[in-house]
C-alpha positions in Angstrom: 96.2 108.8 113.7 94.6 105.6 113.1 94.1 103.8 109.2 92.6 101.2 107.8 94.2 99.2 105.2 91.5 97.6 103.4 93.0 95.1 101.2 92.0 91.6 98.9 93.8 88.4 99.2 94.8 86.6 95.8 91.9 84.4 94.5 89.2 85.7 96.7 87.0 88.8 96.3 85.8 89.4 99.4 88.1 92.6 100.9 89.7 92.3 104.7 91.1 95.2 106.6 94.2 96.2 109.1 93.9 99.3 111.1 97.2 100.9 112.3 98.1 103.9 114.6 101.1 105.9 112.3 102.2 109.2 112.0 100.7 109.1 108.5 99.5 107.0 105.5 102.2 106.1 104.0 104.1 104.8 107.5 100.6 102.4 107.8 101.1 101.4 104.4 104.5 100.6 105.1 103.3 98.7 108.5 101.2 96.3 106.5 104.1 95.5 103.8 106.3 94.2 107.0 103.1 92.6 108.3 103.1 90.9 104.6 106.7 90.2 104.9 107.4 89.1 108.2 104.0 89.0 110.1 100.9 87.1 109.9 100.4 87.5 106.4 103.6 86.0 105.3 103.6 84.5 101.8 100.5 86.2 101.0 100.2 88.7 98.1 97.5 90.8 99.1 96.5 93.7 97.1 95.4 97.3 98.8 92.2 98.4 97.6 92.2 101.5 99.8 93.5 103.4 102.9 91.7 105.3 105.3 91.9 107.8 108.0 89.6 108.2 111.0 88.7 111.6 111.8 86.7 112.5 114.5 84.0 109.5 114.0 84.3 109.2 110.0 86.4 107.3 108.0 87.8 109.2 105.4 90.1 108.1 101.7 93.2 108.8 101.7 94.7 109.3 98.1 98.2 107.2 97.6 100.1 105.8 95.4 100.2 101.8 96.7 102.1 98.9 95.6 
């Protein structure tokens, strides 16, 4: 499956977004935390507004608990 991590750097409002191919949401959610940690967005401390799951040709929430 692909999701979208749609997420907001600190001092700005304007909201960015990942996509990731995982078995599930919580593997993408754990994708972007090594992205934050060892990847391009190393020493940021983004915060996740939401995640997302494409079916078929929509974008749908997916409920989790994010940290």
């Amino acid at each position: 499956m692909t999701y979208q991590i749609t997420y907001t750097l600190e001092g700005q409002e304007t909201a960015h977004c990942r996509w990731y191919r995982a078995l599930d949401a919580a593997t993408a959610v754990e994708m972007f935390k090594a992205t934050c940690e060892n990847g391009s967005l190393t020493g940021e401390h983004p915060k996740v507004k939401a995640v997302y799951k494409k079916m078929e040709n929509e974008w749908e929430e997916v409920t989790l608990q994010v940290s």
